[in-house]
N, C-alpha and C positions, 0 to 999 in steps of 0.2 A: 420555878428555877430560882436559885439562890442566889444572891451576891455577898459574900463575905465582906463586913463592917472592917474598917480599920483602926483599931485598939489594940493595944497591948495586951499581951496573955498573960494574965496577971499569975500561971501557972510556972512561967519561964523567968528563970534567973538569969544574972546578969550575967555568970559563968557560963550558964548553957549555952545563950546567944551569942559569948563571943568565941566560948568551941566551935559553934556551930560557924562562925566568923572564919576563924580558922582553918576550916575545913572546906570551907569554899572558897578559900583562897588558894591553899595547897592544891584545888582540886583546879582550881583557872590556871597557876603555873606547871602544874604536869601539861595541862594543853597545850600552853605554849610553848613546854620544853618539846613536847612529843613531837611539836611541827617543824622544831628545829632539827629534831635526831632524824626526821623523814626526808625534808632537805639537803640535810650529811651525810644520807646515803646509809645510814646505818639501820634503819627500816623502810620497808616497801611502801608502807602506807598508811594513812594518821587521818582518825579518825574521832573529833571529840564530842565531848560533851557542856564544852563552853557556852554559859549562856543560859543553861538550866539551873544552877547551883541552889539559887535560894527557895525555888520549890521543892528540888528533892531532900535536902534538906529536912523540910517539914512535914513531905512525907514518911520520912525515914523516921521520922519522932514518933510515928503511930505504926510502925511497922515489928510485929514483936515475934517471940518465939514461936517458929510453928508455920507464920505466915510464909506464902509464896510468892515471889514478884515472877511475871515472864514479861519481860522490855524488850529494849531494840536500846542501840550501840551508843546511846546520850546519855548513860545513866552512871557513869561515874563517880557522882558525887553520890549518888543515893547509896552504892555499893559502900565507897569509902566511910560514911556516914553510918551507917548501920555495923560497921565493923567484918565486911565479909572479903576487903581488899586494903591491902595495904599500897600504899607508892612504889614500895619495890617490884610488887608483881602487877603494877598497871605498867610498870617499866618493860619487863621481865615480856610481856605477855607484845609488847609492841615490837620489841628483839624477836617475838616468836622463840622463846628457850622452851627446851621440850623438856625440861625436868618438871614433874607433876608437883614438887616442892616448892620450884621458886617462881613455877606458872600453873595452880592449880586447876584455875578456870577451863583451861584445852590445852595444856602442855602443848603449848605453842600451834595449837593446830587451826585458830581460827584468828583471822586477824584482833588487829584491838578494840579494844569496845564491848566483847562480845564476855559475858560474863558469866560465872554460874558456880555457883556452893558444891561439895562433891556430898552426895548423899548417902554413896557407898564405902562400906571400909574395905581395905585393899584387897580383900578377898573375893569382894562384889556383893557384900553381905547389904543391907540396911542399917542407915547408922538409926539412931532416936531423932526423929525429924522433929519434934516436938521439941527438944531440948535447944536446938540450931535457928537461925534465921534463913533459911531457903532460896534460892534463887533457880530458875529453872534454866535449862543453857540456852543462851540467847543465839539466834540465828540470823541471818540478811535482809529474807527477802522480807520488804515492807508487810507489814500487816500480820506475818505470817505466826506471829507471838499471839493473836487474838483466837484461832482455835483451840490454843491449850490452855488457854487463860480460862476459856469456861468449862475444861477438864478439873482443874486448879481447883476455880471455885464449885464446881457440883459436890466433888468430891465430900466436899466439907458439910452441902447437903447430904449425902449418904450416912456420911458418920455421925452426925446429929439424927435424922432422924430414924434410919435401923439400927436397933437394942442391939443386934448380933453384931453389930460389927464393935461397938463398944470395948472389947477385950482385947482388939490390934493398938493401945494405947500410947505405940510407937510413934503412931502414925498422924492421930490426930485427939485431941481434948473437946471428945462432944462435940465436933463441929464449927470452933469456936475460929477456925484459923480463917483470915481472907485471903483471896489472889489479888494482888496488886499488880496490874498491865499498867502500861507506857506504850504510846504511841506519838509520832511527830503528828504533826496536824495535815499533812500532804496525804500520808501514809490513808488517813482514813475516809479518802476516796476509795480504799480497795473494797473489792466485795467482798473479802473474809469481815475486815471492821463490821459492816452490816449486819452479815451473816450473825458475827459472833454476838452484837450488841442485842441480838434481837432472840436470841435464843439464850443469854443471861437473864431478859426480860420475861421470856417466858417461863422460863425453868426458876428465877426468885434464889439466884444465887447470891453469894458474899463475893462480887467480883466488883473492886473498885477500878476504873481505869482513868487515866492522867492522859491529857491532848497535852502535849507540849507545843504551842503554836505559836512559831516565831515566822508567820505570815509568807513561809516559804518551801516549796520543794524542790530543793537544791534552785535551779532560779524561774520557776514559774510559780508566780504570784496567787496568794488564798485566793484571787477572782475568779483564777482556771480550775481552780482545783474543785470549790466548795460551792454548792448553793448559800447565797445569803451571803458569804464568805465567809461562812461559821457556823464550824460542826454541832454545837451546843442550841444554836436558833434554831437548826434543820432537825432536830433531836427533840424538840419542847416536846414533841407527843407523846413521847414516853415516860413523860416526867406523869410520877403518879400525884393525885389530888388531894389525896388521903392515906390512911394507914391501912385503912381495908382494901383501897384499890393497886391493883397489881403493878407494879412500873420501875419507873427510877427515881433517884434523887439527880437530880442536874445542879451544879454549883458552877458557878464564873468565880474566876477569882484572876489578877492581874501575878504578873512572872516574877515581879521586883518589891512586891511587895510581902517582905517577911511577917508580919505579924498577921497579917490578913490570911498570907496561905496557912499558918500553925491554925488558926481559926478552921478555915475551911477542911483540912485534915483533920481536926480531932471530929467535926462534927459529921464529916462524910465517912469515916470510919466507924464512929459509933454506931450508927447505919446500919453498916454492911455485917458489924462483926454480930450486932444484938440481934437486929431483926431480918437479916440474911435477904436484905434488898439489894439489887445492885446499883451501882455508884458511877456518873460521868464527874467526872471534875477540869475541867476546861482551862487551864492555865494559860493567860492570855499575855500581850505582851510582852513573849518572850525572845529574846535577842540569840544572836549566830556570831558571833565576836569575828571567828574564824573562816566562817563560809561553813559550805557544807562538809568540805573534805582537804585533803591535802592534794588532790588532782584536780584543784578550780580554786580561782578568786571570785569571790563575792562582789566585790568591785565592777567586775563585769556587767551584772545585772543589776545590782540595785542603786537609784537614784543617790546623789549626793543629801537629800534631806532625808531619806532615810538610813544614810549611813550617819548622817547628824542625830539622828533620835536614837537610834541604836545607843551611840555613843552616851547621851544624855539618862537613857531608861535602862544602859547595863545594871543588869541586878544585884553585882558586888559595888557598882557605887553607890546605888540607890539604897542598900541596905549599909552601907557605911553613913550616908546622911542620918538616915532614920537611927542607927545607935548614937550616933553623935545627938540628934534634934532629940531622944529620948534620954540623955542623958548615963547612958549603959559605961559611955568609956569616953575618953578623949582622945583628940586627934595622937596624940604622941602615942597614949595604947594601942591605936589599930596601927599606926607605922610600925611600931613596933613587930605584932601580930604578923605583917606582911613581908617585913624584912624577914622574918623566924621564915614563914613559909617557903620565902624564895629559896634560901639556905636546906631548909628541911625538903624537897624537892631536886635541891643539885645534887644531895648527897645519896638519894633516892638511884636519880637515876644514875649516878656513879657506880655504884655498889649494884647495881642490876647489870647495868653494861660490863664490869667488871667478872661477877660469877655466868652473865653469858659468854663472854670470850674465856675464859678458862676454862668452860666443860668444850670447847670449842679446842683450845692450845693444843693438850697432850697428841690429838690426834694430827694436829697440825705440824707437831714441832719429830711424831713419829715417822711421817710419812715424809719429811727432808729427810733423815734420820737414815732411813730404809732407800730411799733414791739416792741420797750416797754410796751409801753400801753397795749397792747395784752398780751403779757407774763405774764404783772401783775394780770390781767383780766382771764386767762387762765386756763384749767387744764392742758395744754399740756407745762409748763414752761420752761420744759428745752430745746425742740424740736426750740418752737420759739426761745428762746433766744439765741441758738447754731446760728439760720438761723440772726438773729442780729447781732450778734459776726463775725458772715465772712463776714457780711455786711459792717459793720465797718471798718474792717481789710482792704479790698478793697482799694490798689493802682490806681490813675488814674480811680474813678469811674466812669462809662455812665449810662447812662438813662435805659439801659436795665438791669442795675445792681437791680436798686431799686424795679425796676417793677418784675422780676426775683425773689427777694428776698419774697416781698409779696405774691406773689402767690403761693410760695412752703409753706408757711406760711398758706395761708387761706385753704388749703388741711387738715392742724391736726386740724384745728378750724371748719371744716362744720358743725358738730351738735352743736356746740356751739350759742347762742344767748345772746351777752352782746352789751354796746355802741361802747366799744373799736373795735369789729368787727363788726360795722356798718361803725364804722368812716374809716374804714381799706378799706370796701369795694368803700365807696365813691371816698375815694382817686384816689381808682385803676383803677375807671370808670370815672374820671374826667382826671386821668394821660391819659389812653389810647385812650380819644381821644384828648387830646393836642400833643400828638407823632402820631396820623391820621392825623393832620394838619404835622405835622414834616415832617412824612414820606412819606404819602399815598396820598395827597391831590394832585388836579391839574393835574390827569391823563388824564381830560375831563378839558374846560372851567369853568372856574366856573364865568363867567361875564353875564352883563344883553343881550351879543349876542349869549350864548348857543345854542347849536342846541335844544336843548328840551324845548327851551322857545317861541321857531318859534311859533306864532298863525297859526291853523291849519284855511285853506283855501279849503273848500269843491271843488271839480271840479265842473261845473257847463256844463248841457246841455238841449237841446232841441229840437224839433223835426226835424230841420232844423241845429244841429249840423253832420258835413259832418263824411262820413265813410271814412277812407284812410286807406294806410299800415302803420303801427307804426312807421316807418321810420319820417313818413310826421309828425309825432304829438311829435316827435322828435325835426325835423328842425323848427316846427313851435314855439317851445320853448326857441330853440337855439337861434333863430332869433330876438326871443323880448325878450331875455334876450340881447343879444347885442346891443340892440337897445336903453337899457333903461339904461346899466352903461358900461361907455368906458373901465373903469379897469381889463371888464371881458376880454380875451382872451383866445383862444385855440391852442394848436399845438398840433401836432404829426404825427407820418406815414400816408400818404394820406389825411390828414383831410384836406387841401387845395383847391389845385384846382381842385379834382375829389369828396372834401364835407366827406371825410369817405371811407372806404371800403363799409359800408350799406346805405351811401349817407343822415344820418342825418342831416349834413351841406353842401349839395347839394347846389353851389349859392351862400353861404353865403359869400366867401370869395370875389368874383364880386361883393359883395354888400356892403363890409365890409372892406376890402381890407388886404393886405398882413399881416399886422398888428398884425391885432384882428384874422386871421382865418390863420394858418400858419404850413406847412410843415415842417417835419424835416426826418433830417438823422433818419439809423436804430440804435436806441441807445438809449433803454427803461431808461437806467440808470441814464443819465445827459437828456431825456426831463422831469423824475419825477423829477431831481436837479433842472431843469431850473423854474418849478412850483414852488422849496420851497423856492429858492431864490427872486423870485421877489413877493412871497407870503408875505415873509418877510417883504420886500419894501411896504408892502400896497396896491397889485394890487389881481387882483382872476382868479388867472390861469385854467384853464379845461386842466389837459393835457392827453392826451390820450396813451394808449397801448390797442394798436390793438388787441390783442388776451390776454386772461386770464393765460393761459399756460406762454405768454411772460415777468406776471408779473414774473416772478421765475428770471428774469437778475435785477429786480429794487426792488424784495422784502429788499434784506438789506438796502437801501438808507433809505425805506419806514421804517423801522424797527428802526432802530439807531440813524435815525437823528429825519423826521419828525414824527414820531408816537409817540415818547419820547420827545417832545421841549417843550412844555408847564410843565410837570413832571418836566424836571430836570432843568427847569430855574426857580420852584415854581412859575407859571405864570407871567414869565418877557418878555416871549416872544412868540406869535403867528405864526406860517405857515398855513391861511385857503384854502389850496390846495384843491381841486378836481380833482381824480383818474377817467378816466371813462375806464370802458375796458368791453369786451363784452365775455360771456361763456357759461358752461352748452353745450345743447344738438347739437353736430355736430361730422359727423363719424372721425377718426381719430385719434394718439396718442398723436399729440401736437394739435389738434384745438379741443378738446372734452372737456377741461377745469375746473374742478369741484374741484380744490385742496382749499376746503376751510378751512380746518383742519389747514392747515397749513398757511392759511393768519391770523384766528384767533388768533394762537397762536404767532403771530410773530407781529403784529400791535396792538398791545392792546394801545391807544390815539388816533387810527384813528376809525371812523365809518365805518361798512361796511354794504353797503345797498345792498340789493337783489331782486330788484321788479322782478316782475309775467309777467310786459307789459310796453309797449314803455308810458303810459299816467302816471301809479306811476312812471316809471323813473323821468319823466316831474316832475312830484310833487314834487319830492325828490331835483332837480337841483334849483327848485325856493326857496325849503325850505333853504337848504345849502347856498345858494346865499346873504339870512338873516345871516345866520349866521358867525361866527369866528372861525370854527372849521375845520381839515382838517377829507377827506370822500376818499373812494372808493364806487364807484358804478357799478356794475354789472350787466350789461344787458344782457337781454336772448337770445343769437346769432341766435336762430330760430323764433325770435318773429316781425326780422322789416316787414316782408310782412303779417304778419298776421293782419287781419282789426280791427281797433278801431274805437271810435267816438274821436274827438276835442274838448276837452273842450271849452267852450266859454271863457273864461275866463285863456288861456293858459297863458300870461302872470305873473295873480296872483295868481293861486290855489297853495296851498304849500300840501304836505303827511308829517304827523309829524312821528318821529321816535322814534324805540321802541313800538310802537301797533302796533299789530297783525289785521290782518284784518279775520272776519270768514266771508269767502266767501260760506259755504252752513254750514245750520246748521244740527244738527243729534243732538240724543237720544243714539247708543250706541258704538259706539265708536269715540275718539279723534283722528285725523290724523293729523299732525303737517308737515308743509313743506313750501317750498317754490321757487321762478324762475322759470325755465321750470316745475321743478314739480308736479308744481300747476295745471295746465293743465292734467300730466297724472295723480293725485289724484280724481281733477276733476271728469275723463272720468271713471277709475275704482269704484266712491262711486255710480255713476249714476248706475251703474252693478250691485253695492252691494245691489240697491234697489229691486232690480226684486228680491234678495231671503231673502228680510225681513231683512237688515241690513242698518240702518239707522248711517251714520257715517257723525260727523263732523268735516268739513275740515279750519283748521285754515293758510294760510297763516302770515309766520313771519315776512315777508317785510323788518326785520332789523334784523340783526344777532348782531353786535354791535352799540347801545345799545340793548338788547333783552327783548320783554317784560317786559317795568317797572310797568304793573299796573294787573302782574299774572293773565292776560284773559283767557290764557292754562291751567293754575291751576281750575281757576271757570270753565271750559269749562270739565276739569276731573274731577270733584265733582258731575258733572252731570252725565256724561259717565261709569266712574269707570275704562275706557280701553285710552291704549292711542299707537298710532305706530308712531313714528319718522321716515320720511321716504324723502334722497334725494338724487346726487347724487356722493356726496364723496366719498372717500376710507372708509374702517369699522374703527372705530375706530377716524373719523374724526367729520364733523359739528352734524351726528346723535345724535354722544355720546356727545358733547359739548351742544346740545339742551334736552338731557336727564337730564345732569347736571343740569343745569341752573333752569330743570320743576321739575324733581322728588325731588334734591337733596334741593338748593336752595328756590324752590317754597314749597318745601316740600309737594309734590301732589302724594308722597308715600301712604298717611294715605287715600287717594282717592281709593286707585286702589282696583280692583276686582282680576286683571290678570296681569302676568307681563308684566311690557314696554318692549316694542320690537324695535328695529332699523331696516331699510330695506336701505339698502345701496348697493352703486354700488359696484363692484369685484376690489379685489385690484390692478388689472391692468389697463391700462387703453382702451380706445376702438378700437380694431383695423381699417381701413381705409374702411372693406366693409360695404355696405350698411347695411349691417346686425350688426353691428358692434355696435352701442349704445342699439337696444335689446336683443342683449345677454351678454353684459356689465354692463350695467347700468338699475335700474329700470326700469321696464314696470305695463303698465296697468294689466295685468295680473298679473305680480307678487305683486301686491298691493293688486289687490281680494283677492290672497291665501291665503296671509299672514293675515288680517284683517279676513277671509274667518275662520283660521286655528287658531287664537284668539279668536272668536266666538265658535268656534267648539270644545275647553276647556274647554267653560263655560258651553256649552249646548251640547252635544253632541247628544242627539236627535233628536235637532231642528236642527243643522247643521250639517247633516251625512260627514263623511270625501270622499275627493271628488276621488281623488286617493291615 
């Protein structure tokens, strides 16, 4: 472990250190203007960065073109510093302004703090990531920047060391780019920090990461949080001994002190970027001016002596001694410097507060405008113009104000018919979908490499197309999908050298080499990070979790980071990851897998595809592969040994998503399903024929997106009956496919009989062989149920059976 000397860097001019002066002081007055504007009611909620200034700083001096940072919401100065934010859109971005110009980071869609470079041009294209300094888009939950941080940094192993990827030169220079993570020192009690720290180590990536540790998480003390009370002690054993042995570099270095940390940067960079070791740097020392947030005082919890050292060890005073005791400036120059900043800082957030309330006025000063008009026009005069009058009134109006106001408004005017309540309604429908673009937009791609703009690609066969296990039409997929773009790569548990647990990449990695087909530790959480990180980068990861059940350790990464990156960058930013994991029918409590309820509701940006058989898996990996979009895919864990044909054409057939396949037709009722339980629908509609019940079986092949061209709805207009049947918990994918048909499709005004659900028990399967038929649907209980819907309608025709 290192301890950075303190000297001066005889690299650093007296100009650069008092910019750098400069800039941490502008960066310490936006904090404290931000907690005043949070105060004033004029944002929700203020969250800073006070207290870091003079390390990020230093870090920012070694952070160059090409390089990635993924932080958490402290990192203002570093942004500022590096040139990727200015003071108006740290402004801009705390107002929440949803112009992607004056809030580029989320157009306003993510509190403040939360940062990120856009790396698409407005079309959704890739800009030259090489040419820019990068930031990946920061998100909340603690820790949770650490599984794409070693996405970040592998990547850069990729492009260094496979020759084929060399010619994507957008992307990366040889390898040479690092990730730079930030973490608080609380945060890295979480098991992703671990997770991640320890799978950089292994993997020998260029991932440098910063403990910012100002001895606090929010107000429980480094004692509760840390062994030893520090992250860096508890860490020594990874610090490698030598250059042949495999590890880290560890460096201490104190928060307040500038020359020491430019030291410990240039030297833990050098590091990471030449010999692709990874990097702890442990920033010690470091002070909370503010507390942790704008919804607490500090005060509270911590001791008046250490609100006294705080005081004494802040790092803009302490690096204002050390210019002064080194002779850089004198006292009258840094007042100077500080007065400039206060000034350069008011005017900041003037001019931010300014162009957010004006893209804010017209709709404001329209919809008085129009509620006059109305009133006049009215018989209801006094109602409207009450609802005017608090319109008006209205402090610090928003967008939801006017729109609010209208519509309590067009309530006393329904039987009315004049122009004024024409013009009232256009308004409202013109507003609400200018605030769809605002709010709602960019949950999906919206570029010309959309998933649903994939041209569908029929499978193609012939008599002499061969029968194998679905395994095989798998691997033969896998195989000329790698064959044909180097950028694709796979990892995860066993997919290496034994090809899979089901051996769909059987070979491939002999054929392919360690590279493109690669093993990992057990650590669902950072191999999904390791996908969104170098998804980022421009590459297209396949990473796999071995068991469906095992997504429940990677669901949050999947949820918070990549499911939401396109949303809440307003299309600034891409991860076209692909999820493969395998579920459904196997006896068992954790290998029986069917928790789709819960992936639905927790992934809403990602796809989630659900084929029947190992050949629509196929179709689905080539369709994805076109596309920009991140996916999970779900294969039926009983389905690699059962026999398919190969397409001829494995290479190009794509399955588009979103349609439904009707794999048997029928006359009276609608059966809705999919994955394995297409199979037992299947076997049970065949039954249903021997007593005169003609049902058809729709296969939904994509749960997210779900039928966009309502085939289920046309399919109940004929039927009049519909059973939603799979194998979730009650109350899971059944009722979300109920939704979606009855509610949405509105295939209520269809029915004859009510919709029904057939779902698995809300436990899950026990381990005996008997275990998935008295759990989960069967063939049987799909007759009854269908059987016992029939027998409703007709009870003649279908006597009840017991």
């Amino acid at each position: 472990m290192q301890t950075a000397e303190v000297s001066i860097n005889q690299k650093l001019t007296s100009e650069e250190i008092l910019n750098d002066y400069r800039i941490a002081w502008e960066s310490r007055q936006a904090s404290l203007a931000g907690r005043k504007e949070v105060f004033m009611g004029k944002a929700k909620f203020g969250i800073f960065g006070d207290g870091k200034e003079v390390a990020q700083l230093a870090m920012a001096k070694f952070f160059k073109a090409g390089d990635f940072r993924s932080g958490y919401y402290r990192d203002q100065t570093f942004m500022f510093a590096i040139g990727e934010l200015t003071l108006q859109q740290y402004f801009a971005q705390l107002y929440a302004h949803t112009d992607v110009e004056a809030e580029p980071s989320t157009a306003g869609r993510a509190m403040n703090g939360h940062f990120g470079t856009r790396l698409l041009d407005e079309e959704g294209n890739w800009k030259d990531l090489t040419k820019q300094k990068n930031s990946s888009s920061d998100i909340s939950p603690t820790a949770a920047q650490m599984p794409r941080l070693v996405g970040l940094a592998y990547a850069s192993k990729l492009y260094r060391q496979n020759p084929e990827l060399q010619q994507f030169d957008t992307f990366s220079v040889n390898g040479n780019e690092v990730a730079f993570g930030t973490i608080g020192n609380a945060s890295t009690s979480e098991g992703m920090f671990f997770e991640a720290i320890n799978a950089a180590g292994v993997l020998q990536i260029p991932m440098l990461v910063s403990v910012w540790d100002d001895g606090y998480g929010i107000s429980v003390p480094a004692e509760y949080q840390t062994t030893k009370g520090s992250i860096s002690e508890i860490l020594a054993g990874f610090q490698r001994n030598s250059k042949e042995e495999q590890g880290y570099e560890i460096f201490k270095v104190k928060g307040w002190d500038y020359a020491a940390l430019c030291e410990a940067y240039e030297a833990a960079v050098r590091v990471c970027r030449e010999e692709h070791v990874p990097v702890l740097i442990h920033v010690e020392e470091v002070t909370q001016p503010q507390g942790h947030s704008t919804s607490g005082s500090h005060e509270r919890y911590k001791s008046k002596e250490r609100l006294d050292w705080e005081a004494d060890f802040d790092c803009l005073k302490k690096m204002r001694e050390w210019v002064l005791e080194s002779g850089i400036a004198t006292e009258e120059q840094l007042d100077q410097i500080e007065e400039a900043a206060k000034e350069t800082v008011k005017v900041a957030r003037t001019n931010a507060w300014s162009e957010f309330m004006a893209s804010i006025k017209s709709d404001h000063e329209d919809a008085l405008r129009l509620l006059n008009n109305l009133a006049s026009a009215s018989e209801h005069i006094t109602e409207v113009t009450a609802i005017s009058e608090e319109l008006r009134k209205t402090l610090n109006p928003v967008r939801s104000d006017a729109v609010r106001a209208i519509r309590k408004a067009l309530r006393y005017v329904r039987d009315e018919r004049n122009e004024a309540k024409h013009e009232l309604v256009g308004w409202l429908e013109q507003t609400l979908g200018e605030n769809a673009d605002r709010f709602n937009s960019y949950l999906y791609s919206q570029s010309e490499e959309s998933a649903l703009l994939v041209e569908e690609v029929k499978a193609e066969f012939d008599d002499n197309s061969p029968v194998v296990d679905g395994r095989e039409v798998l691997q033969a997929c896998f195989d000329a999908i790698l064959a044909r773009d180097p950028r694709v790569f796979a990892i995860g548990e066993d997919v290496g050298k034994i090809g899979d647990v089901n051996q769909a990449f059987a070979g491939l990695q002999e054929k392919y080499g360690e590279l493109r087909v690669t093993d990992t530790g057990i650590r669902e959480c950072t191999i999904i990070g390791q996908g969104i990180g170098a998804s980022l980068r421009g590459l297209r990861p396949i990473t796999e979790i071995q068991y469906l059940d095992y997504l429940l350790y990677a669901i949050q990464i999947l949820s918070d980071d990549v499911a939401c990156l396109q949303y809440r960058t307003k299309g600034g930013q891409k991860a076209p990851l692909i999820v493969r994991t395998r579920g459904h029918r196997l006896e068992g409590i954790w290998h029986s897998g069917s928790p789709i309820g819960m992936i639905l509701n927790s992934i809403r940006g990602m796809h989630v595809l659900v084929p029947r058989d190992m050949t629509q898996a196929a179709g689905f990996y080539n369709t994805l592969l076109k596309a920009d979009e991140p996916a999970l895919v779900i294969e039926c864990l009983n389905g690699y040994r059962l026999k398919e044909r190969i397409p001829n054409n494995i290479a190009e057939f794509t399955v588009p998503l979103g349609q439904p396949e009707i794999i048997k037709e029928g006359t009276d009722i609608t059966i809705v399903t999919y994955g394995s339980m297409c199979r037992i629908v299947m076997d049970a509609a065949k039954q249903l024929e021997e007593f005169g019940i003609s049902a058809e079986v729709i296969d939904v092949q994509t749960l997210l997106p779900f039928d966009i061209n309502h085939m289920i709805s046309d399919s109940i207009r004929k039927t009049n009956r519909v059973l939603f049947a799979d194998e979730d918990v009650p109350g899971g994918a059944t009722a979300f496919m109920m939704q979606q048909v009855v509610d949405g499709q509105e295939a209520w005004r269809y029915l004859d009989s009510k919709p029904q659900c057939l779902t698995a028990h809300a436990h899950r399967p026990p381990y005996s062989s008997d275990g998935d038929y008295f759990s989960k649907p069967n063939t049987e209980d799909v007759f009854e149920t269908v059987y016992d819907i029939m027998h409703e309608a007709d009870p003649k025709a279908y006597p009840v059976i017991f």
